[in-house]
Backbone as a chain_set.jsonl record, in Angstrom:
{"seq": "XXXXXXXXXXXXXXXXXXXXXXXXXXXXXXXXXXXXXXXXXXXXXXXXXXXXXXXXXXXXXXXXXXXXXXXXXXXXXXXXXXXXXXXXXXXXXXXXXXXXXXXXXXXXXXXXXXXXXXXXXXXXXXXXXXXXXXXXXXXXXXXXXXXXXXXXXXXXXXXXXX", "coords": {"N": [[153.989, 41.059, 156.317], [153.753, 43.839, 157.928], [151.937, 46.452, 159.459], [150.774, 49.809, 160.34], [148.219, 51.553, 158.812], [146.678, 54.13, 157.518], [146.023, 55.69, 159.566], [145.212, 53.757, 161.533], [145.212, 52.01, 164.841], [146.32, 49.7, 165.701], [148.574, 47.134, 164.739], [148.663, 44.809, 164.372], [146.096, 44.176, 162.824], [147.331, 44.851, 160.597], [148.838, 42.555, 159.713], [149.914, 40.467, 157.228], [149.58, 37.866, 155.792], [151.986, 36.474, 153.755], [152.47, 35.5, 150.497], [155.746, 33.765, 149.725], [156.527, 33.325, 146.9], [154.598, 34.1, 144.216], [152.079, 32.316, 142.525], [152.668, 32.93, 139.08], [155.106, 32.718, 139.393], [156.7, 35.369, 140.073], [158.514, 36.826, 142.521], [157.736, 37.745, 145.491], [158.884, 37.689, 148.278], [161.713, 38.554, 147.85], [161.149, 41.117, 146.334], [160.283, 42.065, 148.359], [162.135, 42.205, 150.413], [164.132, 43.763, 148.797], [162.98, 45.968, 148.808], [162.633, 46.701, 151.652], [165.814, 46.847, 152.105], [166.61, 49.099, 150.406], [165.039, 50.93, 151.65], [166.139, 51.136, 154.517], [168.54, 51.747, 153.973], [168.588, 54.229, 153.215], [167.698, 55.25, 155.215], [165.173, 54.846, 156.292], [162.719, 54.008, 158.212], [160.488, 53.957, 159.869], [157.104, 54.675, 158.529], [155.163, 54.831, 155.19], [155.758, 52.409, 152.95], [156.032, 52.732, 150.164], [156.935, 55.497, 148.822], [157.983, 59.014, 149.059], [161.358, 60.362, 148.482], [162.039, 61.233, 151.006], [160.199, 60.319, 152.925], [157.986, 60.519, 152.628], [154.15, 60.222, 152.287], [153.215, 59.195, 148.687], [150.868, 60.842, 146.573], [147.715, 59.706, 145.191], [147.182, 60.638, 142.946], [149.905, 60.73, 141.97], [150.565, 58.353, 142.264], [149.772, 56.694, 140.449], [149.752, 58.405, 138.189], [152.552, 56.968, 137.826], [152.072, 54.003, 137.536], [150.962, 54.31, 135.486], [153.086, 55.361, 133.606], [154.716, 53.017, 133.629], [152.934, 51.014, 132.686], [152.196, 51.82, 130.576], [154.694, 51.515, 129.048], [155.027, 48.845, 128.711], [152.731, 48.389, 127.607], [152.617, 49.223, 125.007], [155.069, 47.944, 124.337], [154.397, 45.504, 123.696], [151.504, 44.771, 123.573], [150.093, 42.571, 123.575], [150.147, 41.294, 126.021], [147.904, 42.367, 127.687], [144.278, 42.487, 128.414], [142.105, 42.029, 125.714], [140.392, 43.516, 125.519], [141.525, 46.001, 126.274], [142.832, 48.223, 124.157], [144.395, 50.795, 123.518], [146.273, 53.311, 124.328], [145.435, 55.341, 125.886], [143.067, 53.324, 126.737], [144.51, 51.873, 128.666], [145.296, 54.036, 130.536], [142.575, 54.573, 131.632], [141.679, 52.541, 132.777], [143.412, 50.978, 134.673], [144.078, 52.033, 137.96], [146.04, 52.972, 141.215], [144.396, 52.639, 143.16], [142.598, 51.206, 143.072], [143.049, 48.729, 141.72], [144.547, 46.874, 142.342], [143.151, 46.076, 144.41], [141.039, 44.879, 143.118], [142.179, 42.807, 141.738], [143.323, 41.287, 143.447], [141.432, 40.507, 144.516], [140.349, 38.798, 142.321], [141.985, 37.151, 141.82], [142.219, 35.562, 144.091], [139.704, 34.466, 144.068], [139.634, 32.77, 141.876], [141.671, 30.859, 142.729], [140.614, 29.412, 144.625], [140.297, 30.27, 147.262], [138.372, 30.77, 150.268], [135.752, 32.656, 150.931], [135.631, 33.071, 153.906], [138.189, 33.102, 154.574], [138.97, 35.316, 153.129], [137.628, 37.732, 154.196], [139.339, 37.695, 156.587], [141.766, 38.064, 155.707], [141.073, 40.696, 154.343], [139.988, 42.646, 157.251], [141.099, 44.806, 158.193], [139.794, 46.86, 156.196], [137.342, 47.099, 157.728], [137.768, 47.648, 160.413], [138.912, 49.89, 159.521], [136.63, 51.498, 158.135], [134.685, 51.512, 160.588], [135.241, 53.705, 161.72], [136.745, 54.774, 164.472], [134.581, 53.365, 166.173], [133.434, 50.696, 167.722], [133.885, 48.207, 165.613], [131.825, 46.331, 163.351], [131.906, 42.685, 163.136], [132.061, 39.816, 163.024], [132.317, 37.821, 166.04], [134.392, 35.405, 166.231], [135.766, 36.191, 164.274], [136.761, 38.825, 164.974], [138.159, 38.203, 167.668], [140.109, 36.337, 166.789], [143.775, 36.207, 166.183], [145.485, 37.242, 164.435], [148.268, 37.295, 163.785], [149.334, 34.91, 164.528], [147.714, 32.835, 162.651], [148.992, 31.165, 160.374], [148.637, 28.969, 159.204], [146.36, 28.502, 157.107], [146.739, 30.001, 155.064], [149.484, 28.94, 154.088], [148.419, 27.195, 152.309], [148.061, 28.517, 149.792], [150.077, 28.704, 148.72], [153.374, 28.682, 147.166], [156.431, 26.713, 147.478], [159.384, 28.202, 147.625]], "CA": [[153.988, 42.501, 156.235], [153.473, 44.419, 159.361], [152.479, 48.129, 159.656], [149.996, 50.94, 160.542], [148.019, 51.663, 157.601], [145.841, 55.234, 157.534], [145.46, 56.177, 161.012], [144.679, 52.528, 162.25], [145.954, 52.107, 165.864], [146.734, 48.428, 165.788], [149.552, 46.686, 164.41], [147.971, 42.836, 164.214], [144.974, 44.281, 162.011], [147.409, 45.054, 159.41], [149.709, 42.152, 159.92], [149.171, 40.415, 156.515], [150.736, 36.799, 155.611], [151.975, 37.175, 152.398], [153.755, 34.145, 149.862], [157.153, 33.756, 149.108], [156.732, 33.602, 145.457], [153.377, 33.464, 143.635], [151.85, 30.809, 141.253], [152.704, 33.009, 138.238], [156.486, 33.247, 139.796], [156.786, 36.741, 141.074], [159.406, 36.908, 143.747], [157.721, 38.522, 146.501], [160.004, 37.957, 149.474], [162.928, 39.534, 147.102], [161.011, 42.259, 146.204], [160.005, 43.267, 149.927], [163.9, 42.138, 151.258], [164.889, 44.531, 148.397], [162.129, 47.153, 149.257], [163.295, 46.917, 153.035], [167.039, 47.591, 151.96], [166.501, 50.41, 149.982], [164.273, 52.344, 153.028], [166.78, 50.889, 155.627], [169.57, 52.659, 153.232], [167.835, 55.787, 153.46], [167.501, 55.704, 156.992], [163.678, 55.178, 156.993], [162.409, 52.963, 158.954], [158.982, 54.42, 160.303], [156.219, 55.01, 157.709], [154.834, 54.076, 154.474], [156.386, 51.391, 152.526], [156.37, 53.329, 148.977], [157.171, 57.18, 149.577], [158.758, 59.896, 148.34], [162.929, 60.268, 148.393], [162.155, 61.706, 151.933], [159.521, 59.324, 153.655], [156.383, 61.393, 152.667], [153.429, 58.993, 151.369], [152.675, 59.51, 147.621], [148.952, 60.933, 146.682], [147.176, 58.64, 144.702], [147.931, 60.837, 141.512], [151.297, 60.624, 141.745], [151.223, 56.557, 142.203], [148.979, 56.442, 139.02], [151.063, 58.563, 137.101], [153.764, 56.049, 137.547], [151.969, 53.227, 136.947], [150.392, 54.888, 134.028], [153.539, 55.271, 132.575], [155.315, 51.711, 133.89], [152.13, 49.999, 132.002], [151.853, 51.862, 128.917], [155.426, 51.265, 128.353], [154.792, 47.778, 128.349], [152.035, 48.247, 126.117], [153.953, 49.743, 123.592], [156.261, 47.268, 123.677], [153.491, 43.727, 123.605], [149.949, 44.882, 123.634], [149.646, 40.861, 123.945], [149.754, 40.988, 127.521], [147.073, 43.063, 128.231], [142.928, 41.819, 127.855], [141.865, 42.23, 124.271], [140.078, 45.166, 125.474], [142.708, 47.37, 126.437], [143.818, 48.174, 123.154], [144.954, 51.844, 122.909], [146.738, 53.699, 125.764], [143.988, 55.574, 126.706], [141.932, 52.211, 128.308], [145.459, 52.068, 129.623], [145.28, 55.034, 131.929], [141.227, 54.961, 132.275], [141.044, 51.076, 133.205], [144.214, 50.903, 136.218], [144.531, 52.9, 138.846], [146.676, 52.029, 141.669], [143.127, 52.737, 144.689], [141.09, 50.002, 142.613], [143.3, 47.644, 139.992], [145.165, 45.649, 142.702], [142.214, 45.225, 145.589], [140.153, 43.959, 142.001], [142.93, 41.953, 140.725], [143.767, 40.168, 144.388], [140.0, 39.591, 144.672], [139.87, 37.845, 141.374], [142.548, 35.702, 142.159], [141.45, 34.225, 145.336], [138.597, 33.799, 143.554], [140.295, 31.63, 141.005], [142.4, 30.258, 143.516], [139.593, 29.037, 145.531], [140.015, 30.974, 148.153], [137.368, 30.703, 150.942], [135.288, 34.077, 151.69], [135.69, 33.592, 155.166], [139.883, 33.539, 154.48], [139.084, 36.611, 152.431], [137.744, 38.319, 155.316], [140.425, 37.803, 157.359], [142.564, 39.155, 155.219], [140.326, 42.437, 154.585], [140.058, 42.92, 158.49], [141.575, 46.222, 158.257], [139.208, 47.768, 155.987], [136.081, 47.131, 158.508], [138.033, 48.798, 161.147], [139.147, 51.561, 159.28], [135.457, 52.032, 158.139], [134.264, 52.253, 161.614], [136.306, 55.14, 162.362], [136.707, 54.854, 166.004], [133.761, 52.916, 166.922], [133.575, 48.719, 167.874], [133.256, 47.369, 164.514], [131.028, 45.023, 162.902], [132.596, 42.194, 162.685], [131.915, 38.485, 164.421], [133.152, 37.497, 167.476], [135.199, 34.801, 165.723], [136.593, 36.814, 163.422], [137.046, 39.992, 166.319], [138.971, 37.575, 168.532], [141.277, 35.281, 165.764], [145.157, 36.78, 166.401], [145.964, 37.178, 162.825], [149.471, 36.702, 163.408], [148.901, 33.359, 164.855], [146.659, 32.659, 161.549], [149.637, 31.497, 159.402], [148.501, 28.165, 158.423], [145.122, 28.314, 156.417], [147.43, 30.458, 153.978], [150.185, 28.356, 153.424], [147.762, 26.123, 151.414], [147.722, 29.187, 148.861], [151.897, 29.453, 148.741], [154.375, 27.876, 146.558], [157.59, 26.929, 148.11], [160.542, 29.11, 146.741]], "C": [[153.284, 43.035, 157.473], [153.084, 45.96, 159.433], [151.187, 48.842, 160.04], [149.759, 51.481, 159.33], [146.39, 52.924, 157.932], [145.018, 54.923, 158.534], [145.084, 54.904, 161.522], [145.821, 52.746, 163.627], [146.598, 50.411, 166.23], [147.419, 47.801, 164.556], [148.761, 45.212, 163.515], [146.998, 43.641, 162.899], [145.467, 44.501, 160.629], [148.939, 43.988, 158.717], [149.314, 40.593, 158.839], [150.125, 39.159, 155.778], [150.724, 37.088, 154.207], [152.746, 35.473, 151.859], [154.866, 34.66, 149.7], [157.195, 34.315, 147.404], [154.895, 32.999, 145.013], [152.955, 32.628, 142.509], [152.256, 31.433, 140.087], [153.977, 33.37, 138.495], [157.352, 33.895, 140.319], [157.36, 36.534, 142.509], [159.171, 37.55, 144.689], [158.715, 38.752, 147.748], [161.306, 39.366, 149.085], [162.743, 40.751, 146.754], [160.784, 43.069, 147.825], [161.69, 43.367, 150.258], [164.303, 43.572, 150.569], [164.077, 46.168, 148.78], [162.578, 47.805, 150.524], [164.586, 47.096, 153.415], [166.993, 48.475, 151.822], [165.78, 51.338, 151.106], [165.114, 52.001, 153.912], [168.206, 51.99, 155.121], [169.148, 54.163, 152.881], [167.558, 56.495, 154.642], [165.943, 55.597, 157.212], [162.969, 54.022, 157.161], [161.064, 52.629, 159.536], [158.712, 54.751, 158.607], [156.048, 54.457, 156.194], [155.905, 53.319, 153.167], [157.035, 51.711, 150.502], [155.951, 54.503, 149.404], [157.708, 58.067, 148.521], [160.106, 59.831, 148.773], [162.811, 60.316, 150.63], [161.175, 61.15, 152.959], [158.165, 59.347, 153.566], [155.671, 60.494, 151.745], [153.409, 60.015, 150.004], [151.409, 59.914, 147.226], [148.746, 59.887, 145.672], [147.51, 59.132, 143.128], [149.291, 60.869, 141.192], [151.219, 59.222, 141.403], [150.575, 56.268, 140.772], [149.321, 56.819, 137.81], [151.874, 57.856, 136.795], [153.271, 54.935, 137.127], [151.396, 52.99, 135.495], [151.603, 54.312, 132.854], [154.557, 53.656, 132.723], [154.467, 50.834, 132.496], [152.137, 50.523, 130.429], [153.558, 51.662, 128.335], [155.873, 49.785, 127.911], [154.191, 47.324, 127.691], [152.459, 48.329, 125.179], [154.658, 48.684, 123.167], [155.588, 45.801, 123.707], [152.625, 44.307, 124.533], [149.515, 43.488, 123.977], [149.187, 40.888, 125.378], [148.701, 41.872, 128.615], [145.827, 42.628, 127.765], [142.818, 42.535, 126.622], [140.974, 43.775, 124.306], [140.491, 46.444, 125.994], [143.553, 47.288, 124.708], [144.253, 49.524, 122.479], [145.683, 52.623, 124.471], [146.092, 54.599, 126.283], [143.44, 54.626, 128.027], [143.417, 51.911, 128.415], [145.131, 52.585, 131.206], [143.655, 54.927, 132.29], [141.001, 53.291, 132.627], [141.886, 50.513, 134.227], [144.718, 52.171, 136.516], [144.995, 52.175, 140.617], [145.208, 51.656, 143.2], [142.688, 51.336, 144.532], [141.057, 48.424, 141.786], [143.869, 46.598, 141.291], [144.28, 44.813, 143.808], [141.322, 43.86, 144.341], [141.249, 42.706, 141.602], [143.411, 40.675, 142.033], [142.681, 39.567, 144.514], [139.555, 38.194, 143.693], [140.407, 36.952, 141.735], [142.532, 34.908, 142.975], [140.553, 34.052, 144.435], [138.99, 32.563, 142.857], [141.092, 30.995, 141.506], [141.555, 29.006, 144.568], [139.509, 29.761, 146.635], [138.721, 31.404, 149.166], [137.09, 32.355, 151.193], [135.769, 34.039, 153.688], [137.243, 33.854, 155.542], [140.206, 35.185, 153.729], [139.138, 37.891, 153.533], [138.295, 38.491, 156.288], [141.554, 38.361, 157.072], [142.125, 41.024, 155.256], [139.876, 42.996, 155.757], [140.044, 44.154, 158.197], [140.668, 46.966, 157.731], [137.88, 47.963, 156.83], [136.363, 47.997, 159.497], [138.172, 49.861, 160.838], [137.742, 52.094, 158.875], [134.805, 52.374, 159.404], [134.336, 53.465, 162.469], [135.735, 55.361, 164.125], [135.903, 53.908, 166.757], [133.941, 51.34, 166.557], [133.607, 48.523, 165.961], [132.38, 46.239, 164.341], [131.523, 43.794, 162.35], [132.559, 40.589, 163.505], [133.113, 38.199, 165.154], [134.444, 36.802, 167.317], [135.839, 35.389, 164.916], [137.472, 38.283, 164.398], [138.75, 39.189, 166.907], [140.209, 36.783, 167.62], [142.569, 36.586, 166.022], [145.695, 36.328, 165.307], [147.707, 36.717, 162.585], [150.021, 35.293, 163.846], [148.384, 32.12, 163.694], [147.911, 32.723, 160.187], [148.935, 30.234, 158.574], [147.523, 27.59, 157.106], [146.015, 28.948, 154.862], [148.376, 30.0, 153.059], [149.843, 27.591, 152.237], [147.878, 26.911, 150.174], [149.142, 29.555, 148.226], [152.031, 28.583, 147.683], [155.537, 27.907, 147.548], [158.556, 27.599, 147.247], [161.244, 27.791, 146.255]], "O": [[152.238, 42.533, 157.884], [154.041, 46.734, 159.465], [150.298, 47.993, 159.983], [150.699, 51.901, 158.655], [145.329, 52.564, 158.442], [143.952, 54.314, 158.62], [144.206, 55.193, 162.335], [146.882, 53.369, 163.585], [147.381, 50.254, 167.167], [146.902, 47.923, 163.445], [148.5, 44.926, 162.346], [147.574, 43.507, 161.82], [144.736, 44.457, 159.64], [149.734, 44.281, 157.824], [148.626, 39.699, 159.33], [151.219, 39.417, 155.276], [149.868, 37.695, 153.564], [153.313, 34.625, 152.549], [155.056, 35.866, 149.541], [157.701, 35.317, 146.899], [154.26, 31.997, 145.341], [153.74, 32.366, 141.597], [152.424, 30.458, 139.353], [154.297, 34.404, 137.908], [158.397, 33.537, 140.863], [156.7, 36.131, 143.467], [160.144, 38.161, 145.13], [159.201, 39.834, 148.078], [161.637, 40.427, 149.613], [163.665, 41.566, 146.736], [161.041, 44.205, 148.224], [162.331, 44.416, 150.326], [164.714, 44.488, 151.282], [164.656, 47.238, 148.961], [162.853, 48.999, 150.644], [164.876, 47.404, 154.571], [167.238, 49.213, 152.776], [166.148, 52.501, 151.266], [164.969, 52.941, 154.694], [168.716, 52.833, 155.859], [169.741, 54.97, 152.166], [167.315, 57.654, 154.977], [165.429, 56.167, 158.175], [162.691, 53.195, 156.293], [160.575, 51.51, 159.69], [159.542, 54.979, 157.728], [156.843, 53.56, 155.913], [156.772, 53.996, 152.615], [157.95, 51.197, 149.858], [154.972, 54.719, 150.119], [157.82, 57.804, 147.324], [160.156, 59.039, 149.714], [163.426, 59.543, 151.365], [161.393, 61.628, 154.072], [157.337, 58.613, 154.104], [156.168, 60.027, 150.72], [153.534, 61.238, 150.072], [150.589, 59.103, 147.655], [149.715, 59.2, 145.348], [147.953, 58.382, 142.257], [149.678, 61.055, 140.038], [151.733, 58.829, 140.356], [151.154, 55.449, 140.058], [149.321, 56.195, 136.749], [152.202, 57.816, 135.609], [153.918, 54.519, 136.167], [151.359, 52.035, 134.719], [151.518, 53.529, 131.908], [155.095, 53.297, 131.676], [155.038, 50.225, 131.591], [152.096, 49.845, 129.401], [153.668, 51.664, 127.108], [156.739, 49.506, 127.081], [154.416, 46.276, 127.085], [152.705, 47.38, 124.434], [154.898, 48.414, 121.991], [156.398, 44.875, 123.744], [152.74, 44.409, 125.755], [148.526, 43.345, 124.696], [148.073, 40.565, 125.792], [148.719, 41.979, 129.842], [145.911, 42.266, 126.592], [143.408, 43.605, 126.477], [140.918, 44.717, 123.516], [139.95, 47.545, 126.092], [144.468, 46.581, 124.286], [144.466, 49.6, 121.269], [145.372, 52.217, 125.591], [146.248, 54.634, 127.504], [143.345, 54.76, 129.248], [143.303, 51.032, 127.561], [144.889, 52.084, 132.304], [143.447, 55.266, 133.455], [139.814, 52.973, 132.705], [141.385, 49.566, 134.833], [145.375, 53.015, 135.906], [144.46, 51.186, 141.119], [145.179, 50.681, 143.951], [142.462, 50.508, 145.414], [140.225, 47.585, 141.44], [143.551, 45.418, 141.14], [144.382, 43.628, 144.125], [141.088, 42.661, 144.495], [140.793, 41.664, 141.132], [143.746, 39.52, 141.768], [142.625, 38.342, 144.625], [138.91, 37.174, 143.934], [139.82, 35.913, 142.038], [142.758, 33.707, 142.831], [140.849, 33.026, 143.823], [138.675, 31.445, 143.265], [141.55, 30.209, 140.677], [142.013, 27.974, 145.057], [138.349, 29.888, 147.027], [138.072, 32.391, 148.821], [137.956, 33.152, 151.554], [136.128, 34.972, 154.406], [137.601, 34.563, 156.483], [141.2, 35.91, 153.763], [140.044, 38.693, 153.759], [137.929, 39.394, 157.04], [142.27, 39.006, 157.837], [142.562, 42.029, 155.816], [139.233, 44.021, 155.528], [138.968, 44.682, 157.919], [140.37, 47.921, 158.449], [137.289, 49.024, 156.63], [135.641, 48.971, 159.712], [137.777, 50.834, 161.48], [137.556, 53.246, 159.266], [134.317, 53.503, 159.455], [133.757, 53.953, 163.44], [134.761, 55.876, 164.674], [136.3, 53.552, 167.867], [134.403, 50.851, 165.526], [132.812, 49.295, 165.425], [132.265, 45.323, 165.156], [131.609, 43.728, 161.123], [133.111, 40.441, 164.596], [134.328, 38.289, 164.978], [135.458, 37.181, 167.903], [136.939, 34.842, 164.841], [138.678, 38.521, 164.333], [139.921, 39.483, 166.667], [141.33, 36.816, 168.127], [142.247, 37.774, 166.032], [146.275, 35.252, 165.164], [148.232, 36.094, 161.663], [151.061, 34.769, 163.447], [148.572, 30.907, 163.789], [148.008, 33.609, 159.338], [148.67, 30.41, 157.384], [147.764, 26.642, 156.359], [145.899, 28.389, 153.772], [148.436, 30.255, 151.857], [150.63, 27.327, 151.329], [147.823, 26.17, 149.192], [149.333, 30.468, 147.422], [151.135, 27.849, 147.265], [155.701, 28.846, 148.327], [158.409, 27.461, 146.033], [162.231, 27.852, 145.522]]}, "num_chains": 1, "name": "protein.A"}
């Protein structure tokens, strides 16, 4: 995944190896290929990756609305698959939101993956820069200098093959 992500000026910083398919099956490739049809069939080619009909990003209450109602209609239909303490659609909508449920939910799973902190941080690059707003970042030399899109192989270890 490749792109300019809120006001960043570099490409590489947000250039983000991703799996094919993940350990619980999930077809990523297929969903981006099909993600990157549908905006190519629209004609949009520049800007963010989920939009409106017309290319314009979504606010954060809009994306939450939707996943609001994506998840509670899955509740509805097998409460099973949700932790024992989501159990009314309420802690639905007050326990994911799209800012905070998927950075928490990728964190856990490196975690449970094993996932080395210092592979973590290479991934989360981007948010150090974008916190610096404008100025050097804090960030070691070794980690500064690494050419992320160079930086495929430490990841593969975390793939499945399709």
């Amino acid at each position: 995944m490749l792109g300019k992500l809120k006001g960043e000026h570099h490409d590489l910083q947000h250039l983000i190896p991703c799996c094919n398919r993940t350990s619980t099956g999930i077809n990523v490739r297929r969903t981006l290929d099909r993600l990157i049809e549908l905006k190519r069939s629209a004609n949009l080619t520049q800007g963010p990756a989920i939009s409106t009909v017309d290319g314009k990003v979504l606010s954060s209450k809009t994306m939450d609305d939707i996943l609001h109602a994506v998840l509670i209609d899955i509740f509805i239909t097998d409460d099973t698959l949700f932790p024992p303490n989501i159990d009314s659609v309420e802690k639905v909508r007050n326990s994911y939101q799209c800012f905070r449920t998927f950075r928490r939910s990728s964190a856990t799973r490196a975690t449970e993956q094993g996932v080395s902190s210092s592979d973590t941080n290479v991934i989360n690059r981007w948010k150090v820069e974008e916190n610096s707003k404008g100025k050097r970042p804090a960030i070691g030399m070794h980690q500064h200098y690494t050419q992320i899109d160079l930086l495929v192989k430490p990841f593969l270890r975390y793939t499945k093959a399709m």
